[in-house]
N, C-alpha and C positions, 0 to 999 in steps of 0.2 A: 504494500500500500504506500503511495507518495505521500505529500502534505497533506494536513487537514483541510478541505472547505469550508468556504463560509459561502451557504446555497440559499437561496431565496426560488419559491415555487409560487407563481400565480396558475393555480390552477380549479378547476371549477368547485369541488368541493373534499374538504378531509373532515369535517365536523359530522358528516353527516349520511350516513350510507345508504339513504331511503329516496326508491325510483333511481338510484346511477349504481354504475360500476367505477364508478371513479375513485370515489372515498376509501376502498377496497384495497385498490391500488394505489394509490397515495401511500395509505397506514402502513404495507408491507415495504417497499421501496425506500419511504421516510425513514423507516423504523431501523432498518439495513443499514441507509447512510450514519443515522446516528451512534450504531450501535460500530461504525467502523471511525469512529473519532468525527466525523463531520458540523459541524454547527449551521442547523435547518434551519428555514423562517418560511410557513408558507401565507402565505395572503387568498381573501376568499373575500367576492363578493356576498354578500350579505342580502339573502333572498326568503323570504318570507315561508316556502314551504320546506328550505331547509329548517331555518329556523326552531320553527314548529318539531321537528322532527333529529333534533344534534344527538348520536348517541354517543359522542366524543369532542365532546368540548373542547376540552384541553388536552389534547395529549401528551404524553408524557417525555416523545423522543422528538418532539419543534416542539416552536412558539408559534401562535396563529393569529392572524390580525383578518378581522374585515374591516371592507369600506363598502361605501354605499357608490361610488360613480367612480368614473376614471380620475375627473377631475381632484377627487379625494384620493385617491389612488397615488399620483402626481404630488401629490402637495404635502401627505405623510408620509409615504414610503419611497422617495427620488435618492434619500443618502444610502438605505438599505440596500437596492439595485444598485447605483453605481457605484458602491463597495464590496459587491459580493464578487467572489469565485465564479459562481456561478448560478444563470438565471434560467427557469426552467417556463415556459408558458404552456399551459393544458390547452388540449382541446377543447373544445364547448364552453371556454370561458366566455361570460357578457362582456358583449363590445369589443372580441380578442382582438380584432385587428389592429380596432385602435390602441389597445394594452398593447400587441407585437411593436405596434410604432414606439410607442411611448419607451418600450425596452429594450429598441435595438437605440431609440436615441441616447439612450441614459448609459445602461451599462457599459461597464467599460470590462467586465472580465467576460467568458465562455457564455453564451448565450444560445438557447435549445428549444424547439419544438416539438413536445411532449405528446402523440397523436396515440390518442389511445382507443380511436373509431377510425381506422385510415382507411378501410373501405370506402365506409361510411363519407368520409374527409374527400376521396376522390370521385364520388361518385357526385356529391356535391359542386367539387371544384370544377368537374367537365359539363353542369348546368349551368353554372356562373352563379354558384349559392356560394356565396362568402360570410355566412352567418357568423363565423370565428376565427376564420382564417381566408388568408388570397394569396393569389400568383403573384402576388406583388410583394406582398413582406416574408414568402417561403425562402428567397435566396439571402434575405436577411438575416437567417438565423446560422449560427455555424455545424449545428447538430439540427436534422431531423428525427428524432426518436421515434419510431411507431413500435404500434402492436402488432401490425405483419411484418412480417419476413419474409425472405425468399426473391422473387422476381422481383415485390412490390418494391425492392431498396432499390434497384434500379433505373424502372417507372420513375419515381419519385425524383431521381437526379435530370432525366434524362426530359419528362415531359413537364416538370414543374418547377426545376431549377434550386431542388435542394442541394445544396453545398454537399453534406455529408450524410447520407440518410443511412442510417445503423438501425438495427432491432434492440427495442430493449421489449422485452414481454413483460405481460403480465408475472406476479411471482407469489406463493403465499408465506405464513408467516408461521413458521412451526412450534413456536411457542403457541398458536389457537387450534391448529389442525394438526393430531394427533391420534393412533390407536386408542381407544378404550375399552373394559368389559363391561358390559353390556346384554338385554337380551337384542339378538336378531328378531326381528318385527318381520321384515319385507326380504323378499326376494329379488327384485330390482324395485328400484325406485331412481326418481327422476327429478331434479330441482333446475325451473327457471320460468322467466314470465313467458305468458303466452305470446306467438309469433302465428300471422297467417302460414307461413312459410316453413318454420320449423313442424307444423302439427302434422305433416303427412309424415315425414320420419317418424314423430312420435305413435303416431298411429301404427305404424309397421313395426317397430321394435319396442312398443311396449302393450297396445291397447289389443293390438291382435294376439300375443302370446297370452295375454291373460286372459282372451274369450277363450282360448282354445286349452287352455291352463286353469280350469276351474278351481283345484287345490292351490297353485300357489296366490302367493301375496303380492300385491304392488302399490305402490304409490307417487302419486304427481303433486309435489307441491310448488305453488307460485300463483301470481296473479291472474288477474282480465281475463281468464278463461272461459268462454259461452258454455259451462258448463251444462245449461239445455239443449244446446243441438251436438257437444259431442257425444251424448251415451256414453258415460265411462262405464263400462262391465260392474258389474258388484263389486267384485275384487281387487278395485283399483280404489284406495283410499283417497283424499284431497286435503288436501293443506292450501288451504289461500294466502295467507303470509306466514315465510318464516324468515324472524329475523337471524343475521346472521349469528349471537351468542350462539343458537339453536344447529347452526349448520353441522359442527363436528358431531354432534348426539345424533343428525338425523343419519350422516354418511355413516356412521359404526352401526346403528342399528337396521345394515342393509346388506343380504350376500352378497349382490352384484349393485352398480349405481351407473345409471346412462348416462352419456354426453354426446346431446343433439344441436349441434352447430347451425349459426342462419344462414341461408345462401349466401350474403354477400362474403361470407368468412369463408364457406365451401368456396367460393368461385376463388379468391384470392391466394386461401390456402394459405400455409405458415401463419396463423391468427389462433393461438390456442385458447380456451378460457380459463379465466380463474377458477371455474367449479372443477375444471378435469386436476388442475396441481391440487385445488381442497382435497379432493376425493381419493387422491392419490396419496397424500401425504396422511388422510387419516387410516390406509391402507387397504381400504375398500377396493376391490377391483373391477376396473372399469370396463364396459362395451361404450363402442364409441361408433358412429358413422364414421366414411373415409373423408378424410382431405389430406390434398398436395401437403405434406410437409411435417404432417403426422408421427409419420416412422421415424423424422431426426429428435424426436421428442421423448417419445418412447418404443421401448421393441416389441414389434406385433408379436403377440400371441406368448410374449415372456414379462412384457411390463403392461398388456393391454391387451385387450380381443378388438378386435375392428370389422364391423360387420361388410361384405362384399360388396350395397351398394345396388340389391336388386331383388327382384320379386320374393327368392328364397330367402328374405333376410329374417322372417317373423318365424320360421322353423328353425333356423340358425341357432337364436337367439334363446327361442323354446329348448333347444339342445343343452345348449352352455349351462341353462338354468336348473335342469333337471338333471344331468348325468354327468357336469362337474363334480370330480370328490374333493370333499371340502378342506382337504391338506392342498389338492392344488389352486383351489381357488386362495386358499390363505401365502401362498406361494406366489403367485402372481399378484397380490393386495403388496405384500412385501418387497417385490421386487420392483412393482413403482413407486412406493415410498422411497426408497433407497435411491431410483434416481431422482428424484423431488429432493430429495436434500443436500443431492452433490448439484443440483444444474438448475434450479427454480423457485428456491426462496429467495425473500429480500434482499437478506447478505448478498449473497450469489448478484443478483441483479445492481446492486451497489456498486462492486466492485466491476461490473462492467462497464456501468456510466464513471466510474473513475476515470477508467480506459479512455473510453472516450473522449474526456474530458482532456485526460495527457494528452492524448491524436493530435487535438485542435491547438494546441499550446506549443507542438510539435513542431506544427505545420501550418501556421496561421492564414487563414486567405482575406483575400480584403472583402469586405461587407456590403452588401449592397444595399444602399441606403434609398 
């Protein structure tokens, strides 16, 4: 590890883990740099249905400041930006663009774009939605950060003019996600909100095994679900929210746990979720739908089952569930933990934006302002 940082994070929210995935990612990452000598400060706009909803006020590994406009933005926090190390801006920030200006004008250390929907982020940029970001202040940053990997770092230098576009993924936090005893409830079970998109996978690898699977147990928990026009079988329990303290108890009390990825994450590929590293690291073993980039994460069929991707996938699935012996299934729960804790926790992801951070100090380019 080099010197200490002094990081300042404008990013959308770390108070508050309700409706984003961001807070999630933030705590793990943060929590990483701090716990590697670094001195955090992140800054959040201050929005009324976080508010309502902080289940980390203050946490324990930064210091957290809101404001209410940029303007205040600008006016409090201008010393903390152009004296930090380094300045990280999220996606989905309010007003990011104007906040990316405001931070490529001010700082004067490593300055990063934190993309943690880059799908989402390009699918946008090629409509001309600039809701948090643009083509205009993307080659201003010296770091692109996203959440996909793979092709999309390329894409991103090539069509949109980031300087350095790096992965840094999602990571979890193994001090919350760990083994526990417990009884087994479910046989597979399933956590995340409802998606038009995601519900026909979920229909094929969880709703049809369990018509056709009258004995065993399932369950789906998570939001906005039109629970009247899906019919869920008897045998598929529902959970409308669970907050995430709740999440390591739900993955231990599960043989197997799915992860059904949204199209735009399938199409891009290299885009992993933070439930697959939870589930993994609480040593649950997973079935997964495919995508591109899958396998450099974990080894099919030794750290994960990955289902083929086609009509035979709800007897596949039926198979695993029923004629898996439970030494192997606790064998493979094991063997993605073990990679979860060498390559996808916070630490782990800390020390890669350190990296990074050395690259750019390396090899400085000029900014385009």
């Amino acid at each position: 590890m080099g010197r200490k940082l002094n990081v300042v994070v404008l990013g959308l929210t770390i108070t508050s883990s309700w409706g984003n995935g961001h807070a999630t990612t933030f705590r793990a990452l943060l929590k990483g740099m701090a716990a590697r000598g670094h001195r955090v400060q992140f800054l959040e706009r201050d929005k009324p249905w976080y508010a309502d909803n902080r289940d980390m006020p203050s946490p324990d590994f930064c210091t957290v400041a809101l404001y209410d406009s940029v303007d205040e933005l600008a006016e409090r926090h201008a010393a903390a930006v152009r004296d930090a190390d380094l300045v990280v801006v999220g996606s989905y920030v309010p007003e990011g663009v104007a906040v990316s200006r405001w931070v490529q004008e001010t700082a004067q250390g490593v300055t990063a774009f934190y993309d943690i929907d880059t799908p989402v982020t390009v699918a946008r940029l090629e409509r001309g939605d600039t809701e948090y970001v643009s083509t205009e202040v993307i080659p201003g940053f010296d770091l692109y950060l996203s959440f996909t990997g793979g092709p999309m770092l390329d894409r991103l230098e090539r069509e949109f003019g980031a300087q350095r576009a790096r992965a840094l993924y999602c990571s979890v936090d193994p001090d919350l996600y760990y083994p526990e005893l417990g009884p087994v409830r479910w046989d597979l079970g399933y956590l995340g909100t409802y998606s038009d998109d995601r519900q026909p996978t979920l229909n094929r690898l969880l709703v049809e095994p369990a018509r056709a699977w009258e004995r065993g147990s399932f369950i789906v928990a998570g939001p906005q679900y039109p629970d009247d026009k899906i019919g869920w079988p008897a045998n598929v329990a529902r959970i409308d929210h669970l907050p995430p303290a709740e999440h390591r108890r739900f993955y231990n009390a599960q043989r197997f746990t799915l992860n059904v990825t949204r199209a735009d994450m399938v199409a891009a590929g290299w885009s992993p979720s933070v439930r697959l590293f939870e589930a993994a690291a609480c040593g649950t073993p997973i079935i997964s739908d495919p995508w591109p980039g899958l396998e450099t994460l974990f080894n099919p069929d030794e750290e994960i089952l990955i289902v083929g991707g086609s009509e035979g996938d709800s007897e596949q699935v039926m198979r695993w569930l029923r004629d898996t012996p439970s030494d192997t299934a606790r064998r493979l729960g094991r063997a993605a933990r073990r990679r979860v804790l060498a390559s996808h926790t916070g630490i782990r992801r800390a020390a890669e934006l350190e990296n990074y951070v050395a690259e750019v100090n390396a090899t400085p380019m000029v900014r385009a302002l």
